[in-house]
N, C-alpha and C positions, 0 to 999 in steps of 0.2 A: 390468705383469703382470696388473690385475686385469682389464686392456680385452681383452689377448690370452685369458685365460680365456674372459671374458663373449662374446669373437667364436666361440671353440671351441664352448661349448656354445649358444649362437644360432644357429650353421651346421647341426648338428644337430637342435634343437627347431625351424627354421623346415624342412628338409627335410620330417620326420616331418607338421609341418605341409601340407606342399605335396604329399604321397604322399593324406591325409584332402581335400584340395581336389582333388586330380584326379578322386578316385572320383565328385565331385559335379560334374564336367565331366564324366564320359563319360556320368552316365545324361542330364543335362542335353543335352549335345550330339546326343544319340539320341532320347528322348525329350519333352522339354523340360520334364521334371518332376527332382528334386533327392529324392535318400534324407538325411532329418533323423533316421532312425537311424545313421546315420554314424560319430557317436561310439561307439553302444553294437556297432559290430560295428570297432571299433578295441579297444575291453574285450573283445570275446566273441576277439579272436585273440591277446590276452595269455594269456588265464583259459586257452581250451583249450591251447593250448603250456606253458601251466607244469604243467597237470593230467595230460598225457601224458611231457611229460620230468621232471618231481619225483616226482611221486605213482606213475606207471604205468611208471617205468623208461624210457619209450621214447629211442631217441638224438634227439639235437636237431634235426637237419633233417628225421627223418621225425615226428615230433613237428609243425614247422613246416610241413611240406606238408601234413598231414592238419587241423592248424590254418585253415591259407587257406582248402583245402576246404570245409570247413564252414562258415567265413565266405562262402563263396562260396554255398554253397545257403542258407543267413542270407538273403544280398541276395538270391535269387530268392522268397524265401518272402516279402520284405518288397516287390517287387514284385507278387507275386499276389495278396496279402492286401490291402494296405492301398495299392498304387497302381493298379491295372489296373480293380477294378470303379469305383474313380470317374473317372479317367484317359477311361475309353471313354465313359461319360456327360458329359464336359464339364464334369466340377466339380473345382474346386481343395479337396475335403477330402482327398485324399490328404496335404494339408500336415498337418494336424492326424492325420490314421491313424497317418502315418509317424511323429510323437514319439510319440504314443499307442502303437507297438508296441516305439520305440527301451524306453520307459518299462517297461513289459511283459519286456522283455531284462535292464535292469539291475535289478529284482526279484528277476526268476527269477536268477539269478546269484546276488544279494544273501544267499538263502534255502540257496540250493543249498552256494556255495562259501565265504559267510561274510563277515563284513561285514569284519573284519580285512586288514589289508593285507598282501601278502605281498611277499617280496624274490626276486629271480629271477635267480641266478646265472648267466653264460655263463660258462664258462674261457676260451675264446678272446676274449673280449668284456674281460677283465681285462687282458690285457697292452697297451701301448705305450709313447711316446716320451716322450722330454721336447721341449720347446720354450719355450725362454726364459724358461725356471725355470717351466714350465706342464706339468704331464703332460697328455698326448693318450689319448685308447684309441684300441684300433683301431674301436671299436663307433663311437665321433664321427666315423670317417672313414668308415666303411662306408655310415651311414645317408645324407650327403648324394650318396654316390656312386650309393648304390639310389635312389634321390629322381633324381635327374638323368637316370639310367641307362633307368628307365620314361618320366620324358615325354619323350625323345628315342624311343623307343622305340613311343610311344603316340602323335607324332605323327606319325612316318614309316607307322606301320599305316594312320593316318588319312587322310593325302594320297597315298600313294605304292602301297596293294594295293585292288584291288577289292573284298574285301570288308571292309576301311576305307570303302570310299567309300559301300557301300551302305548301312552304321550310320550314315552321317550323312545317305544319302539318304531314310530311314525317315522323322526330322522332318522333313522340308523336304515332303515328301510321301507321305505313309502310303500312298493308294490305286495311285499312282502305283507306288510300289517292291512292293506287292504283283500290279500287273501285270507286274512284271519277274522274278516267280518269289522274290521276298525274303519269307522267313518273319517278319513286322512283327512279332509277338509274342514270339518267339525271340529275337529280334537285343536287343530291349527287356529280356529276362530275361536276357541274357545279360551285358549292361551294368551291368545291378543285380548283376549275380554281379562283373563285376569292381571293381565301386564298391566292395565288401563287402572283397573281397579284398585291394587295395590300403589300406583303412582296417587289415584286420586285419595286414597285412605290417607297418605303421608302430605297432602294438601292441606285435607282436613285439620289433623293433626296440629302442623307447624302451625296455621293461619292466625291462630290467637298469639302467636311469637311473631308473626310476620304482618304484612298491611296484605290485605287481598287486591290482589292486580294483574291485569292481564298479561303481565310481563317475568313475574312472578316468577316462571317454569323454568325461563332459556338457562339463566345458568345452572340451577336447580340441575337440569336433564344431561347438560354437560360432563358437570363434579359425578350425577350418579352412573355416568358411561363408562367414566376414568376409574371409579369407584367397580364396576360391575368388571373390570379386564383385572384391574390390579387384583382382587378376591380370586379369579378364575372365573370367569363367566357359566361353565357348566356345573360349579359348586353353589348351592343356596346359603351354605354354610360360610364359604368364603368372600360371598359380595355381601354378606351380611358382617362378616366380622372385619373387612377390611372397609363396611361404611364405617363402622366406629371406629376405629384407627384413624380412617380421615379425618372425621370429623373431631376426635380429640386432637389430633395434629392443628387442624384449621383454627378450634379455639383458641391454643394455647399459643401460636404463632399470635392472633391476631393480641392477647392479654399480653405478651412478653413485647412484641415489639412492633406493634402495631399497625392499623388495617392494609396502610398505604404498600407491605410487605406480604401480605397473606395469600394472596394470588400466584404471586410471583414466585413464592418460594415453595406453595405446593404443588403449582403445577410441574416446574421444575422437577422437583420429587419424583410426582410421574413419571416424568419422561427418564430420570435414571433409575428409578425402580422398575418398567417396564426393558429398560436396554439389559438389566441383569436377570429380572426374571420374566421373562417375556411370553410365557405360560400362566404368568401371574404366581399369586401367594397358593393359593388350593385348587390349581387346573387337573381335574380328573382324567385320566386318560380312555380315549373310549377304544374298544377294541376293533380290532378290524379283521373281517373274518374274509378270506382267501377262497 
């Protein structure tokens, strides 16, 4: 009973995980830079969704679409600001901008909404099953189905429609795809909007599992980075499939031998499962033309 639990909630905490690794596959895969505010616009799509549907009345799905939104101009803003002017000069400080503004976000929050943790009721998110003396929500089943549901989703846009092909034709080559009438700067902000998005759905998501708080994200965006290299960061498919792996690993550590262990042994993990495959589990190989 305690493995079937610990598999229940692992299938949903590696999803939610694998929803924060995608968003740092799409800017990756477009423009080969990674949003390390990640986690704090995974927080910023909790905080607004509870602040619209508790405090402001609003119903819950316009609540959560006005939520993404906003996380959505988040990541373009966290694109403009702190990746694009160094981005175009050739310098990797966008690494440091980017937690420098994640840092900036969980502040402001912190000030704003209060450092207290709050608890975020769904009704719908309360009822399910049982299974073998285990209750289910429905919220545990939902989240790896929306997890699954976008990288299938996110990889058919990417191989299969033209202007899939041309967001991945950006990095391969900037000047190039800007001869071919592709807005390179667009397509790039555009991606940072859905890195944002995707982080703040898996906010949503978790926050009836979790207390909402402005702190909420740090390690959150951590696990989902470790999470986005070990899958192969340019695969949708495999930061997707190596968030559940994580995260059945994380549960079943913490139910077997618990919490005070669970860090320890999966970061670990990382670090030798990166020393052996260091391309990650599904790193695609991009071609390189002569």
């Amino acid at each position: 009973m305690l493995v079937i639990s610990a598999i229940i909630t692992g299938l949903a905490l590696g999803s939610m995980y694998g929803l924060l690794a995608l968003g740092f596959h799409v800017t990756y895969a477009v423009s080969s830079t990674v949003n390390f505010a990640q986690g704090s616009a995974m927080m910023l799509g909790a905080v607004f969704c509870y602040v619209l549907a508790v405090k402001l009345g609003w119903p819950l799905p316009l609540a959560a679409l006005a939520a993404l939104a906003l996380c959505a101009l988040y990541g373009m803003l966290v694109e403009l600001v702190a990746v694009r002017p160094f981005a175009r000069r050739g310098s990797s400080a966008w690494l440091m901008a980017t937690v420098a503004l994640g840092i900036v976000a969980d502040n402001t929050v912190l000030f704003t909404f209060g450092k207290e943790p709050r608890g975020f009721v769904m009704a719908w998110a309360t009822g399910g099953f049982d299974l073998g003396g285990v209750r289910v929500s429905w919220l545990q089943l939902v989240i790896p189905a929306v997890g699954l549901g976008l990288a299938l989703a996110l990889d058919r846009f990417s191989t299969r429609t033209l202007r899939g092909k041309a967001m991945l034709a950006v990095v391969q080559n900037p000047d190039a795809a800007r001869l071919m009438g592709i807005d390179v700067g667009r397509v790039i902000a555009v991606a940072f909007a859905l890195s944002a998005a995707f982080a703040g759905l898996g906010g949503i998501l978790i926050a009836p599992l979790f207390n909402v708080a402005a702190d909420m994200g740090t390690l959150f965006g951590i696990k989902a980075f470790a999470v986005a290299i070990l899958g192969g960061i340019t695969s949708a498919w495999g930061v997707t499939v190596a968030g559940l792996v994580y995260g059945l690993a994380e549960a079943l550590i913490t139910a077997l031998f618990g919490s005070a262990y669970t860090q320890i042994l999966m970061f670990g993990t990382v670090i030798v499962a990166l020393a052996v495959m260091p391309n990650g589990l599904f790193q695609r190989r991009r071609a390189v033309k002569v």
